[in-house]
N, C-alpha and C positions, 0 to 999 in steps of 0.2 A: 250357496252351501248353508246349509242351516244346522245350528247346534240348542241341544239343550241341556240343561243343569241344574242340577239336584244340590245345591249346598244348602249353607246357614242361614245367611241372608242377604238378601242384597237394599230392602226400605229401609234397614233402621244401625246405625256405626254404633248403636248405646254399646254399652264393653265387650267390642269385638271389631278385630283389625280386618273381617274379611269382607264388608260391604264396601269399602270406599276403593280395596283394589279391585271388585268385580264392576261396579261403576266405572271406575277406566277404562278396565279391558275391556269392559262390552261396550261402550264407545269406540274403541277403537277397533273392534272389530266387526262393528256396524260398518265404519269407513273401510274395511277391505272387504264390506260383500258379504259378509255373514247376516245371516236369519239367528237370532238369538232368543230362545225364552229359559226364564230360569225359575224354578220351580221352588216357592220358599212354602214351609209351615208359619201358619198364623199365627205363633204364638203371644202371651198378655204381653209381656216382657218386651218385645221389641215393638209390637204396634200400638205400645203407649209411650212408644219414645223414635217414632217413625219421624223420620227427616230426607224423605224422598217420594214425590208425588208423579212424577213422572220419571224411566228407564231409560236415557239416551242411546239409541243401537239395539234396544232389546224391548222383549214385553214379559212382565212378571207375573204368573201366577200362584195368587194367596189361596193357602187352603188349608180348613181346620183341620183335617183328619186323613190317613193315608188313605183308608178307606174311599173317601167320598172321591178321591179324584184319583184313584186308581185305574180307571178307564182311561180317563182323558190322559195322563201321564205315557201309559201305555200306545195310543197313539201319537203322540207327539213323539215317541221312541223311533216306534215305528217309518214316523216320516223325516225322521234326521239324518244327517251323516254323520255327526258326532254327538255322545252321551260322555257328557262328565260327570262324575259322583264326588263330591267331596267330604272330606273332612269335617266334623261336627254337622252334619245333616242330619237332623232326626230324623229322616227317616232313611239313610245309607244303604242298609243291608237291602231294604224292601226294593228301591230302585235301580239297586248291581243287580239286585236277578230278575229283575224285567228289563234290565240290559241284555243281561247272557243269554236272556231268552229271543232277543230280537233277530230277524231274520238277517239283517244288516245294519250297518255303521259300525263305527269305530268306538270301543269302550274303551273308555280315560277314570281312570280314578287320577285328585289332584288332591295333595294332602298338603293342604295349610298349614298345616302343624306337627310336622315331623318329628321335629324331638321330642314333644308329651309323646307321641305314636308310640315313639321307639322307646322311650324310657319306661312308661307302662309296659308293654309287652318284654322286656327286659326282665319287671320286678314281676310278672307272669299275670296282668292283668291283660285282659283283651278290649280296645275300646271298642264300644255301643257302633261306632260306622263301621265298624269290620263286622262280616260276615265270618264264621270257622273254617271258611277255605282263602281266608285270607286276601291275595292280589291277583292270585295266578291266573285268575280266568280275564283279566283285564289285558284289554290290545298295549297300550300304554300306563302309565304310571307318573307323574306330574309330584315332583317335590319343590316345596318350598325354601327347603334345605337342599344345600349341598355336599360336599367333601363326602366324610366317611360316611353318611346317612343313605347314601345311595345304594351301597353295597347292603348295609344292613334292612335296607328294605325285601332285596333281593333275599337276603339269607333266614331274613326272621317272618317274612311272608310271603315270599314266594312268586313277588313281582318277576317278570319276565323283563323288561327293560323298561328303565328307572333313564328318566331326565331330572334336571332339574329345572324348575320354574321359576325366578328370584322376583320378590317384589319391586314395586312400581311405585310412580307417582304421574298424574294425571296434571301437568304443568299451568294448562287452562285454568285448573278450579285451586291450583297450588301455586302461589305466584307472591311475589311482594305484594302488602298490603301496606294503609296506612296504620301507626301505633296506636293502641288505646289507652289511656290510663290504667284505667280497669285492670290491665295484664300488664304493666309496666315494673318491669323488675331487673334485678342485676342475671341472676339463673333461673330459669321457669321447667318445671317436667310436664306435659302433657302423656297420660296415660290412665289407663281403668288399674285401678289397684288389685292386686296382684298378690297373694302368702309370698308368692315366691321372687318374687321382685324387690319386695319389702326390706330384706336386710341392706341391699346395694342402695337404694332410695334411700333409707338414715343413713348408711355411711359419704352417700356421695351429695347428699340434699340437706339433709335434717342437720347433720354436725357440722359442715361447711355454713349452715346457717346459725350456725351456736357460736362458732367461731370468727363469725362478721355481723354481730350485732347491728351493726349502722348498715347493712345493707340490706335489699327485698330481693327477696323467693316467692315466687309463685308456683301452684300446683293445680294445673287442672283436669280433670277426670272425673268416673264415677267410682259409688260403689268403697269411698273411703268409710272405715269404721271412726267411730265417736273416738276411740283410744288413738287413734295414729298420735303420736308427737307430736303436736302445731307446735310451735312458737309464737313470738309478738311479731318475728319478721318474715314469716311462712304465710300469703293468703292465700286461697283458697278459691277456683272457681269451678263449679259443678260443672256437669256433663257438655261438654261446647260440642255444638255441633258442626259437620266440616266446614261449612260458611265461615265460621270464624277461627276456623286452625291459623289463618293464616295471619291476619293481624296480633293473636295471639303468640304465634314465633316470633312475628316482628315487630314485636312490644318489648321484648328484655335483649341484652345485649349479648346474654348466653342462652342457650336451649340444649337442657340433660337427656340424654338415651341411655334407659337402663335396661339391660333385656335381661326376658325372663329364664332361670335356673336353666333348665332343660337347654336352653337354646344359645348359650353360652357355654354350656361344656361342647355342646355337640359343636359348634361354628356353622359360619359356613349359611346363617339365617339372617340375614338385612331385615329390619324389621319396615313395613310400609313407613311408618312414623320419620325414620332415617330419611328418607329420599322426601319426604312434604317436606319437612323441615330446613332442607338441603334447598327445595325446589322456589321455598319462599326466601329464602337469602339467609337464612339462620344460621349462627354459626354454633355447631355443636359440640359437644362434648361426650364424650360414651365412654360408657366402661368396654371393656377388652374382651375380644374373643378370638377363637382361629378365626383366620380368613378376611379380618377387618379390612387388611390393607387394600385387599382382591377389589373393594366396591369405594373406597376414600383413602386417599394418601394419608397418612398419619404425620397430625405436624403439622402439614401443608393446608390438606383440607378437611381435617377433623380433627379435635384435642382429644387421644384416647387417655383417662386417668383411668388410675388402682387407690387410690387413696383419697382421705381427705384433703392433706396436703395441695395434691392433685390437681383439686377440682381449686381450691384457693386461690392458687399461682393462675390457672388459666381466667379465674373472675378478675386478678389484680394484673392481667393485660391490657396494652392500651389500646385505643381505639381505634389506631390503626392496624394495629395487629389482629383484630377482630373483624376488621372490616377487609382484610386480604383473605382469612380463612374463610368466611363466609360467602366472599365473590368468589373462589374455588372449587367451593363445594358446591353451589350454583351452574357453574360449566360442567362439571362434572355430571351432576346428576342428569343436565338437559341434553350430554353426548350419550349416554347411556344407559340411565334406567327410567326412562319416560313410559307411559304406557300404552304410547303408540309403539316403541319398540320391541315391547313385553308381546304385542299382538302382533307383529311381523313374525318376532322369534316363534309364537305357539302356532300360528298359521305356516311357517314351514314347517316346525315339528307334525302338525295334523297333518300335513300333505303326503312328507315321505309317508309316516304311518300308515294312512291310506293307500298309498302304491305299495307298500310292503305288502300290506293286509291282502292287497288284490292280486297279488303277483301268484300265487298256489292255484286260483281261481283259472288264469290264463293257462297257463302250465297243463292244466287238469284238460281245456277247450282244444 
């Protein structure tokens, strides 16, 4: 079977969660048989911060301009059985209708980012990957949210049936590491900064670090502005690339999940970050959303806080008690959201699709 894919990116993680879950999945659905090419724009920004030289499962084509590989796109359409468009794809609109135009396969739109989707189109903006006809013309529909985001897909675009998709972690490349120094702290956040993340990060990072002077915080990501807050017990490590997510988790004795505005009202959004950090033994801590409980027991195998307080009490845990949440969160994650599982789930979801789609076909014969 062979699929191809239109997203963001999949050579370069610099501030953006959606290369390291398409790396999984297409791994893993190399191992059930899939022919996989995914179609990225060259842009400066990521292929001067590219941290993948070979596709495991799949073959990548870079290309400056829609234009120039508007041909080749379009046969590659042409000889698939599945066409996915996602989410922040520059070029979106232009490879949905050389979808709708194709004689066969199965059209998937798969939205990464469902709650920015829906929240703009709520305040009456339209994002740049949507076309003005919206989802309707798509065989399928692929959210990375869940709960209520489903329906509002349906209603504010006109998706005909709405799955959802939940993020992953790739266990192989996600695993206990040894600790470094370098990342050695009491709470560490890995993430690209964020406007709208930014208030929960002071309240659950910065002032938790104001109020434990004697203790270290670590922060790494990009894309931080000069004014962020530091401190003397706040350091600071630039862009890590996935290679080192994992020693990284498993250098501080806590690891903060803060998710973004949008995706915390809506629930129901596991962010990738959740399940590596799970997957390398890290024991987390998150702020609160609907649906938490659905993907980690609370408690048991995540500290969900709301406050600084919060986050205090769970740094002034002892090390056994860190060390139980952490091996919980660990089983959990490797019964259930690995991304060999994520490609079973989308591999049945494409199969029915496919017999559904074929079944008028027969009918008509």
């Amino acid at each position: 079977m062979r699929m191809v894919i239109f997203g963001l990116t999949v050579t370069s993680s610099w501030g953006n969660g959606h290369a390291t879950l398409w790396r999984g999945l297409i791994r893993a659905l190399g191992g059930l048989g899939w022919s996989v090419t995914f179609f990225e724009r060259n842009t400066p920004y990521y292929a001067g911060a590219r941290d993948l030289d070979h596709l495991d499962g799949g073959n990548v084509v870079l290309y400056p301009d829609w234009e120039d590989i508007r041909h080749v796109a379009e046969q590659a359409i042409g000889q698939s059985d599945v066409v996915i468009v996602t989410s922040y794809c520059p070029d979106a609109v232009e490879a949905s209708r050389l979808a709708q135009q194709a004689s066969r396969g199965l059209r998937v739109f798969y939205d990464l980012d469902t709650p920015v989707t829906l929240a703009r189109i709520e305040q009456g903006q339209r994002p740049a990957y949507y076309g003005p006809e919206g989802l309707r013309d798509f065989d399928l529909v692929l959210s990375y949210t869940g709960g209520t985001a489903i329906d509002a897909l349906k209603t504010l675009l006109g998706a005909r049936r709405v799955l959802p998709l939940y993020g992953h972690v790739d266990p192989e490349r996600h695993r206990p590491a040894q600790p470094r120094a370098e990342f050695a702290g009491d709470l560490s956040y890995l993430g690209t900064y964020a406007a709208d993340r930014q208030a929960g990060v002071e309240k659950l990072l910065v002032r938790t670090a104001a109020g434990l002077p004697d203790h270290r915080f670590v922060i790494g990501g990009a894309q931080y502005p000069h004014e962020f807050p530091w401190s003397d017990n706040i350091f600071f490590v630039r862009h890590l690339p996935p290679a080192d997510h994992p020693a990284f988790f498993c250098s501080s004795r806590l690891t903060l999940n803060v998710t973004r505005e949008a995706m915390a009202k809506r629930g129901w959004c596991p962010s990738g970050r959740l399940f590596e950090a799970a997957a390398c033994g890290a024991a987390i801590v998150s702020d609160t959303w609907p649906g938490l409980s659905s993907f980690f027991q609370p408690g048991s195998e995540i500290l969900p806080v709301d406050t600084t307080d919060d986050v205090v009490a769970a740094v002034c845990l002892s090390d056994s008690e860190i060390d139980a949440i952490r091996r919980r969160a660990r089983e959990r994650v490797l019964d259930e959201h690995t991304s060999a599982q994520r490609a079973r789930e989308l591999d049945r979801l494409l199969s029915d699709s496919l017999q559904t789609a074929s079944e008028p076909l027969k009918e008509a014969i």
